[in-house]
KOLKOLVEX-281308 format. One record per residue (C-alpha): residue in three letters; chain; x, y, z. Coordinates in pm, whole numbers. Layout:
! KOLKOLVEX-281308
aa / ch / c1 / c2 / c3
ala / A / X / Y / Z
...
END
This chain:
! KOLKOLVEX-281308
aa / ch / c1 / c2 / c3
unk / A / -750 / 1858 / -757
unk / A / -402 / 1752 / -743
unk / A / -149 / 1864 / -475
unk / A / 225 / 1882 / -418
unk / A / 501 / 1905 / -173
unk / A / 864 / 1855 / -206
unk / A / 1131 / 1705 / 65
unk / A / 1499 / 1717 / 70
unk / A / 1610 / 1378 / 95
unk / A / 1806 / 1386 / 499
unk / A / 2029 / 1144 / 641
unk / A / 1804 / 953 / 846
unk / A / 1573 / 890 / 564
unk / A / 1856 / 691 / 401
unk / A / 1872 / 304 / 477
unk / A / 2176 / 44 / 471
unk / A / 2198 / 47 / 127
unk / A / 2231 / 417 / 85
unk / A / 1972 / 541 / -98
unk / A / 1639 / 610 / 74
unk / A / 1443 / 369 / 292
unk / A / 1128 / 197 / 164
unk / A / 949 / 391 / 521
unk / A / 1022 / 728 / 438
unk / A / 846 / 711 / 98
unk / A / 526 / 577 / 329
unk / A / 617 / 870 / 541
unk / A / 600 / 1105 / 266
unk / A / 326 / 929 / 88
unk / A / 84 / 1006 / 442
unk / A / 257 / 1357 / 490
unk / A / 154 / 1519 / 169
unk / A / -211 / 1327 / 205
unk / A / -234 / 1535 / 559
unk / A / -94 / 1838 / 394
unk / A / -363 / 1797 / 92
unk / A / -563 / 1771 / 370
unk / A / -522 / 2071 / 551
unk / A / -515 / 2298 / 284
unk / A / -794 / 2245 / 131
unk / A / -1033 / 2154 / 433
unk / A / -1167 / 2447 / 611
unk / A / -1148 / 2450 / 988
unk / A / -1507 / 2327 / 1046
unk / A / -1435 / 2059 / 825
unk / A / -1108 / 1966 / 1021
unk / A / -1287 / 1945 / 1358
unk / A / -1544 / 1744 / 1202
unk / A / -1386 / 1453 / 1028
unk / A / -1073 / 1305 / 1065
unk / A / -898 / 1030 / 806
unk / A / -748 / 691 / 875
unk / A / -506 / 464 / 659
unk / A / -653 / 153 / 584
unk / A / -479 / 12 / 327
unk / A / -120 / 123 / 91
unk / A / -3 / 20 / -178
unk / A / 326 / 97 / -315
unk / A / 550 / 24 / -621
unk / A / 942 / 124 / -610
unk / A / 1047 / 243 / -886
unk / A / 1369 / 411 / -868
unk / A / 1607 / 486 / -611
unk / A / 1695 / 850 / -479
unk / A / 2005 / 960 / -269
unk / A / 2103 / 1192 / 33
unk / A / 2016 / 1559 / 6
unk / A / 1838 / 1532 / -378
unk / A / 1505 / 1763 / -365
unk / A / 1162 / 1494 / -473
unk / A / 833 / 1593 / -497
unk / A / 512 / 1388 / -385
unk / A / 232 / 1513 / -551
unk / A / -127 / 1331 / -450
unk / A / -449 / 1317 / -576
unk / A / -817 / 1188 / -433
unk / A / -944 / 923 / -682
unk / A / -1310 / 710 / -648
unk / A / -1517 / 730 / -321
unk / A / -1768 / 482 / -132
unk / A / -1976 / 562 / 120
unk / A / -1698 / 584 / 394
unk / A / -1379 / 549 / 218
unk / A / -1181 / 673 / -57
unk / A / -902 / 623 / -256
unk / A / -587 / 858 / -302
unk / A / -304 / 843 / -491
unk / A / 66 / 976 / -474
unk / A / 369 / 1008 / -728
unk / A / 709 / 1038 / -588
unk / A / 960 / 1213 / -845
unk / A / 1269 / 1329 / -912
unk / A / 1295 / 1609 / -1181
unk / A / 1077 / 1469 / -1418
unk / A / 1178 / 1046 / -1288
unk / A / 931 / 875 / -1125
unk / A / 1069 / 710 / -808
unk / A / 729 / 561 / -621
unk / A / 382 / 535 / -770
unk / A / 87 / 448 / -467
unk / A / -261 / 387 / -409
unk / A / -387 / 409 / -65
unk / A / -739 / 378 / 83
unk / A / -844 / 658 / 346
unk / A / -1131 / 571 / 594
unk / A / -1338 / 894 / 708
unk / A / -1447 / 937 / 1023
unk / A / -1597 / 1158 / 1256
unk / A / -1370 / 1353 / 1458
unk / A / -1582 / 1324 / 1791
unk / A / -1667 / 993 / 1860
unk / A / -1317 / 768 / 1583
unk / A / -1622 / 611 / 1440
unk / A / -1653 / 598 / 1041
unk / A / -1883 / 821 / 879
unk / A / -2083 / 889 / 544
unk / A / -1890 / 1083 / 282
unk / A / -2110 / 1470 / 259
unk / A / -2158 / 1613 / -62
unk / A / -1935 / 1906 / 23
unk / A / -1621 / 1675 / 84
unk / A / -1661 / 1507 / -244
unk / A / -1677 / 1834 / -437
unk / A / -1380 / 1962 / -233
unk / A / -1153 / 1674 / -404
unk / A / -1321 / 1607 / -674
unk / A / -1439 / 1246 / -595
unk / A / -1652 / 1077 / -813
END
């Protein structure tokens, strides 16, 4: 199950260079993973678990500017017992600006500890 959100590029995502900095893409890269996130986990589900970033990785494609409209659209790939994998496409119109894959660490919301991956999370995204 894909999702997508889209951002209006502001002036304090733009760097030195003036186009937009290398940390707002990660910032939109984890934003739309929440987002995913919470719309397609139930309440019970969101007081259970909990996710943590342990590893990104991004490619840079293409630059965009001050005030142009890109979409991040994210998806959940292949699952372990704790972790999973998730990745996001940053466009422009129909120009891909940032390609990622990121690993997301589960775990349960009382105790910060990891946890096992239920059956009714992987059906939710669509893990395999």
């Amino acid at each position: 199950m894909k999702f997508s959100h889209s951002y209006c590029v502001q002036p304090f995502d733009i760097d030195e260079h003036e186009h937009v900095n290398n940390v707002a893409y990660l910032r939109w890269i984890q934003d739309v993973a929440v987002a995913h996130w919470q719309s397609a986990a139930s309440v019970e589900l969101q007081s259970r678990f909990t996710w943590f970033v342990v590893r990104h990785e991004i490619d840079y494609i293409r630059r965009a500017f001050l005030n142009q409209t890109i979409t991040a659209e994210t998806w959940v790939g292949e699952a372990t017992r704790v972790k999973c994998e998730r990745f996001t496409k940053i466009s422009r119109d129909s120009e891909v600006l940032v390609e990622s894959r990121s690993v997301w660490c589960l775990l349960d919301a009382g105790t910060g500890r990891p946890t096992r991956m239920t059956d009714e999370l992987r059906e939710l995204f669509a893990m395999s």
